[in-house]
C-alpha positions as CSV (number, residue, x, y, z in Angstrom):
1,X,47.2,11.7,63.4
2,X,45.0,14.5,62.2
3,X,44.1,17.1,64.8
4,X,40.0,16.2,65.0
5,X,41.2,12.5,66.0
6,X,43.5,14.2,68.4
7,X,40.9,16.2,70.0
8,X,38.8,12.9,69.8
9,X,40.9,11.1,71.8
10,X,41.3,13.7,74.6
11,X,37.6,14.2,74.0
12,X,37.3,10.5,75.3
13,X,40.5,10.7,78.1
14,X,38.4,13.6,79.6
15,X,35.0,11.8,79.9
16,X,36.1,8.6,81.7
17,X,37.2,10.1,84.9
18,X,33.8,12.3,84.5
19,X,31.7,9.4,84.0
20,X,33.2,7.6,87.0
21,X,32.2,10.5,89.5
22,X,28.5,10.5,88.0
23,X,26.1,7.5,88.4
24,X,27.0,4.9,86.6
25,X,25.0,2.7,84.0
26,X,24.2,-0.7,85.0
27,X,26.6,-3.1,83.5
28,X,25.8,-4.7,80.2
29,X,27.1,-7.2,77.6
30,X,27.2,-6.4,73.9
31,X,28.5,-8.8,70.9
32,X,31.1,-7.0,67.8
33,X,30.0,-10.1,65.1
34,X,33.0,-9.7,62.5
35,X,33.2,-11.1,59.0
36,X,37.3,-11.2,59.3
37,X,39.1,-12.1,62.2
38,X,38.7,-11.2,65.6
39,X,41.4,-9.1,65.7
40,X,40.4,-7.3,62.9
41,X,36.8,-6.6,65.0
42,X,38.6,-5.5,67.8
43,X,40.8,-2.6,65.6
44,X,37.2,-1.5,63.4
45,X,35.1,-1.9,67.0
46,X,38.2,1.3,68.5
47,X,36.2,4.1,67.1
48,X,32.7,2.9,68.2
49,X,34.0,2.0,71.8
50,X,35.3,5.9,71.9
51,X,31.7,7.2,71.8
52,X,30.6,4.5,74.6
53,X,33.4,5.5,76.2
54,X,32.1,9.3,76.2
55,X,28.8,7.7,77.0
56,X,29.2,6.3,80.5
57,X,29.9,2.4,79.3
58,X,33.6,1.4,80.1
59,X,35.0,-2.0,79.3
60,X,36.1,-4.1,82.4
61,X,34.3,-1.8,84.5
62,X,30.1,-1.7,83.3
63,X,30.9,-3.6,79.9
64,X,31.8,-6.7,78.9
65,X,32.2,-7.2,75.3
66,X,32.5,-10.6,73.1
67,X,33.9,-10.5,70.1
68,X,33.4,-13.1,67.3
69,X,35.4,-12.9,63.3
70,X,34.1,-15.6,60.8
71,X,38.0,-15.5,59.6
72,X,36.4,-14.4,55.8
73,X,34.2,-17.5,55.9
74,X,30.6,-16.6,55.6
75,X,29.5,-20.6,56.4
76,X,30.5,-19.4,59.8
77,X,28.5,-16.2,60.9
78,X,25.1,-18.3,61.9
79,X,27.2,-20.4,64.4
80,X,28.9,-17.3,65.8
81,X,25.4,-14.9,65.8
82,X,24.1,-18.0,68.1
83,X,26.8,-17.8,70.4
84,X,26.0,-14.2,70.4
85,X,22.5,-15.3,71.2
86,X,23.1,-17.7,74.0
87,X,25.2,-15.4,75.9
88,X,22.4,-13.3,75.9
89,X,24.3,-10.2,75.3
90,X,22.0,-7.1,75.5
91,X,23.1,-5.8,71.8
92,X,24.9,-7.3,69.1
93,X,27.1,-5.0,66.7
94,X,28.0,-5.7,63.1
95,X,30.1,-4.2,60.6
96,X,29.3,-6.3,57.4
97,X,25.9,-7.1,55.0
98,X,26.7,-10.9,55.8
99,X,26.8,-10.4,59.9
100,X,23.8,-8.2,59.6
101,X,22.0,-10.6,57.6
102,X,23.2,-13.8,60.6
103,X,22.4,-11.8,63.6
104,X,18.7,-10.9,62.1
105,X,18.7,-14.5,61.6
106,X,19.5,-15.5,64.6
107,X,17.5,-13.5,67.2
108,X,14.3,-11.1,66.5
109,X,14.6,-9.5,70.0
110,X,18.0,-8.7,70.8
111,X,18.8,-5.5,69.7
112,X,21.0,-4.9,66.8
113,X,23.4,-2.4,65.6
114,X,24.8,-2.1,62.0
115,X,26.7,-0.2,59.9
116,X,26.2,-0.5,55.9
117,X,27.7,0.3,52.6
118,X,24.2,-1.2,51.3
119,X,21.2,0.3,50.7
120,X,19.6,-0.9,54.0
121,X,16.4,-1.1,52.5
122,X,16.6,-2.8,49.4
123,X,19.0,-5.4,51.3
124,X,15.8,-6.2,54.1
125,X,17.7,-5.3,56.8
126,X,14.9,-2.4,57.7
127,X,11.5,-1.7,56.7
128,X,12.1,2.0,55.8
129,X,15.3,4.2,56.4
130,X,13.0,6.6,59.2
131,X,11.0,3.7,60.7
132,X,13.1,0.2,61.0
133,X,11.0,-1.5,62.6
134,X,11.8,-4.6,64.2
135,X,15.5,-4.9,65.8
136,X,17.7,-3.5,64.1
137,X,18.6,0.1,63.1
138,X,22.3,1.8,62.3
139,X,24.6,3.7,60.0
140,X,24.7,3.6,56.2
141,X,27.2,5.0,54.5
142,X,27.9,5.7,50.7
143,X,29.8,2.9,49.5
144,X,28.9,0.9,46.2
145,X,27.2,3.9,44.5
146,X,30.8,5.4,44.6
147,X,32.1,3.1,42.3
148,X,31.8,5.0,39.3
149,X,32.8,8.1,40.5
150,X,35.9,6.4,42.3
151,X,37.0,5.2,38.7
152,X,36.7,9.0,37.6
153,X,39.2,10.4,40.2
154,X,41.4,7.1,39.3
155,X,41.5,8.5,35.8
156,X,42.2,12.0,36.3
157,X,45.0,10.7,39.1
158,X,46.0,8.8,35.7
159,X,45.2,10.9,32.4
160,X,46.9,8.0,30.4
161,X,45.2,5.6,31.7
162,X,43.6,2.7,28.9
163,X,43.2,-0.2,31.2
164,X,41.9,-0.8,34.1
165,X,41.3,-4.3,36.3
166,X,38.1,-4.2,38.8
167,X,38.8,-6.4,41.7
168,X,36.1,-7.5,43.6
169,X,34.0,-10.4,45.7
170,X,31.2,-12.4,44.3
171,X,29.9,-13.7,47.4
172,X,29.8,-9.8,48.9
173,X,26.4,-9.2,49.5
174,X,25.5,-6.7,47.1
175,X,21.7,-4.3,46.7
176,X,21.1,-3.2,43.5
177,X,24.2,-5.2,42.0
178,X,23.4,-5.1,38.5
179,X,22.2,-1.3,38.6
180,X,25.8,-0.7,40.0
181,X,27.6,-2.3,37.1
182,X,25.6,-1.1,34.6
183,X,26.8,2.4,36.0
184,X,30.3,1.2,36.8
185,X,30.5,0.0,32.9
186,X,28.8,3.1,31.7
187,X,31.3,5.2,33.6
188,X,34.4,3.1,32.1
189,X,32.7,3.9,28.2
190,X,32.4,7.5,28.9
191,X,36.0,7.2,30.0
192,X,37.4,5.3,27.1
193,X,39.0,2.7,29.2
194,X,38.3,-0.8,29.3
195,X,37.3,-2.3,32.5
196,X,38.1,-6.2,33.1
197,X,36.9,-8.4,36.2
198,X,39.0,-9.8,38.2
199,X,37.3,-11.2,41.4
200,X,38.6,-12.8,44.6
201,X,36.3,-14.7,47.1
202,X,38.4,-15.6,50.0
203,X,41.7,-14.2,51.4
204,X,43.9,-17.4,49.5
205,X,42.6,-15.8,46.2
206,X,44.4,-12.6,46.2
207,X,47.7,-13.9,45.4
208,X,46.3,-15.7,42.0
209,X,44.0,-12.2,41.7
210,X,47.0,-10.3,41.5
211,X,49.2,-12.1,39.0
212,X,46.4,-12.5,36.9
213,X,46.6,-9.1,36.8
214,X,50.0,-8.5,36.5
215,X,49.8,-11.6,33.3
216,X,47.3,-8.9,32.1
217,X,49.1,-5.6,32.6
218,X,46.1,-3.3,33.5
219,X,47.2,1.1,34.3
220,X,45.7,0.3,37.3
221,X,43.1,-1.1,39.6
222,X,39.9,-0.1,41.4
223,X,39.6,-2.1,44.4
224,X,35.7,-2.8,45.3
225,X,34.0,-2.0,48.6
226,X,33.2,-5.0,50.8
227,X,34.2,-6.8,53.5
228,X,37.0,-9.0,52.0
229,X,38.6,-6.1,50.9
230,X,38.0,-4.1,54.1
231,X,39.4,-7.2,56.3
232,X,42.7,-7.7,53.8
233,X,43.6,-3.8,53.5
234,X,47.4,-4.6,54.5
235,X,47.5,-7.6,52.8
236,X,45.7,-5.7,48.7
237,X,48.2,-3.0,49.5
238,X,51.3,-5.3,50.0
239,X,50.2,-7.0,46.7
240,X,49.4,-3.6,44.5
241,X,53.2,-2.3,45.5
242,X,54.6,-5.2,44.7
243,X,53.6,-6.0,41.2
244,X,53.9,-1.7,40.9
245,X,49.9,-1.3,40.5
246,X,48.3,1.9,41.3
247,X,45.6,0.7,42.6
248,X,42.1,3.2,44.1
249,X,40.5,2.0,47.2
250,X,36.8,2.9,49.0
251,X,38.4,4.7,52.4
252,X,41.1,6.0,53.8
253,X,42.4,3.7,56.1
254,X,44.0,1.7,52.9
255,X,46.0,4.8,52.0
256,X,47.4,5.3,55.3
257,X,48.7,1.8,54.7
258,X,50.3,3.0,52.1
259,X,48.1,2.9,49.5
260,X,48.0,5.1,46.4
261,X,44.5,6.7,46.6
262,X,40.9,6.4,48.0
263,X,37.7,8.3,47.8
264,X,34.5,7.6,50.2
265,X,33.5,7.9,53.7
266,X,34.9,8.5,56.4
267,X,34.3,5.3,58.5
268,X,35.9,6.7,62.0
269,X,33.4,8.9,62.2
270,X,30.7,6.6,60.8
271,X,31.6,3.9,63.6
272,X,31.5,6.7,66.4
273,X,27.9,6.8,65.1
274,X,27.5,3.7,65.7
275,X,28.7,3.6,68.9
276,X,25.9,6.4,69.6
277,X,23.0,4.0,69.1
278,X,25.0,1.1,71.5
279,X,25.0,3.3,74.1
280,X,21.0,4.8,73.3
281,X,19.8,1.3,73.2
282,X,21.7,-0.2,76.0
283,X,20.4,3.2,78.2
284,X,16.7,1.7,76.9
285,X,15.7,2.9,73.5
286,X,14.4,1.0,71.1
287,X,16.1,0.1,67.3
288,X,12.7,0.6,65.8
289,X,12.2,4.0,66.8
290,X,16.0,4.8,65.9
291,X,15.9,6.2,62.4
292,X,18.9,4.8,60.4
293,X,21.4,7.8,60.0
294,X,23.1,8.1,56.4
295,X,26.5,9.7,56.3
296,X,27.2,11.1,53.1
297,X,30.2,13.3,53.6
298,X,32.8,11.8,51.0
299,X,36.8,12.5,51.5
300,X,39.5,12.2,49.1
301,X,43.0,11.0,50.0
302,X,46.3,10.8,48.5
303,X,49.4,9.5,49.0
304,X,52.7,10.8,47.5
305,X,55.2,9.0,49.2
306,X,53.2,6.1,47.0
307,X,52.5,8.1,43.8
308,X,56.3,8.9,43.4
309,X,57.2,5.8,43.9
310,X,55.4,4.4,41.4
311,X,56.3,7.0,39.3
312,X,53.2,8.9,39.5
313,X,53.0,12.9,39.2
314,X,49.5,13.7,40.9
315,X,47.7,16.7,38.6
316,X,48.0,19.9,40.9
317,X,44.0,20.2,40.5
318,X,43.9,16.6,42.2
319,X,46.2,18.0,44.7
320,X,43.8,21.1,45.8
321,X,40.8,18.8,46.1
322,X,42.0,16.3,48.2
323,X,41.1,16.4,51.7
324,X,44.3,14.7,52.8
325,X,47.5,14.2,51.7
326,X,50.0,11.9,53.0
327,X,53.8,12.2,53.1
């Protein structure tokens, strides 16, 4: 555990007794809509229930939350945003493009809370970044547009590098999609190495992805940024160790898993964010005059434990840029 998680945790140990001696919000209801499976809403929902924490809102005590995971199957968010909706919760939460684009589907009043790797804009789910309008507002992140620049560090992490497999989800909901892989092909010419497709659209699909890739024999792969892949880390970093794949991924939380590399946002701190507008609108501020915040502060991990076991020697000046390694 790094020490700012550390001093967030006791950051959040110290305010719940304070908030129980102060006067306490009225008690409220909010809905975490997952794309994966409830359990999997419950672990990404830790850091955002932190900050509510800090803010006065404390499960079992003023808060009741219902959680709901569409298991990977998009078919399945509309049913589970109108649950959401007929509970009558006072704010529903969500963590992916297809949720956010269910929930606004589903209600036009109930206050809604998001957190994007997609241009928020150009996907509809606001009218402008500093004026939302309507009812929903939240955190975008830098996710897709990193694509390029995530196969850069890949090849520096891999000098030798001449092939590489892209694995990634055609039903993700995706802004400016073909801009993207214009870039993300652009990138792989300027690097001399040739970039092939592989794509998975449900969880069942990663086993085939995988030996399709290992038929192929790629350097490496660079894993795309979306919920599928967010919902399977454990599962894309089981498969890239055991057919001996160094593979790049979008955030950290895949190289704690033992993962060989990431480089992108830091989505703990991006979810405590979000947690910040739960508790503004649930204490009676409105999502169209919350501006959505965009957090653009990238990190770069490493693993070594994971690099030497695939045989890997990480280049010294990769080593001095990273903003964590893990042993």
């Amino acid at each position: 555990m790094r020490r700012r998680e550390f001093i967030g945790l006791l950051g959040g140990a110290v305010a719940w007794p304070l908030a129980a001696h102060g006067q306490q919000p009225a008690s409220r209801i909010i809905g975490v809509l997952g794309f994966g499976s409830i359990e999997a809403a419950r672990t990404g929902f830790v850091p955002t229930q932190r900050r509510l924490v800090e803010m006065g809102y404390v499960e079992g005590r003023n808060l009741s939350i219902e959680y709901r995971g569409a298991n990977g199957r998009e078919n399945r968010l509309a049913e589970l945003a109108a649950e959401l909706v007929q509970r009558r919760v006072d704010a529903i939460v969500v963590f992916a493009g297809q949720s956010i684009v269910a929930a606004k589907a589903a209600t036009t009043s109930i206050p809604i809370l998001f957190f994007t790797g997609f241009d928020p804009v150009q996907s509809g789910f606001v009218a402008s970044l500093n004026r939302p309008g309507g009812n929903a507002t939240g955190i975008s992140v830098l996710n897709t547009e990193l694509l390029a620049k995530r196969l850069q560090v890949l090849c520096e992490l891999m000098p030798s590098a001449k092939s590489i497999a892209f694995l990634y989800s055609p039903t993700g909901l995706v802004s400016g999609g073909d801009s993207i892989g214009n870039e993300l092909a652009s990138a792989a010419e300027a690097l001399a190495v040739k970039l092939s497709p592989v794509e998975a659209r449900h969880a069942d699909d990663f086993e085939a992805a995988f030996a399709t890739m290992a038929n192929a024999r790629p350097d490496a792969v660079l894993v795309s940024a979306d919920a599928l892949m967010f919902q399977n880390r454990a599962t894309l970093v089981r498969l890239a160790a055991r057919h001996r794949l160094p593979a790049a991924y979008p955030i950290r939380e895949f190289v704690a898993g033992g993962g060989l590399m990431s480089y992108g946002t830091n989505y703990s701190e991006a979810y405590r964010q979000v947690g910040e507008y739960v508790g503004r609108v649930l204490n009676g501020e409105k999502p169209e005059n919350l501006p959505v915040q965009r957090v653009t502060k990238l990190e770069l991990v490493i693993n070594i434990t994971t690099a030497k076991a695939l045989g890997l020697t990480v280049p010294l000046a990769l080593v001095a840029r990273a903003d964590e390694l893990i042993e």
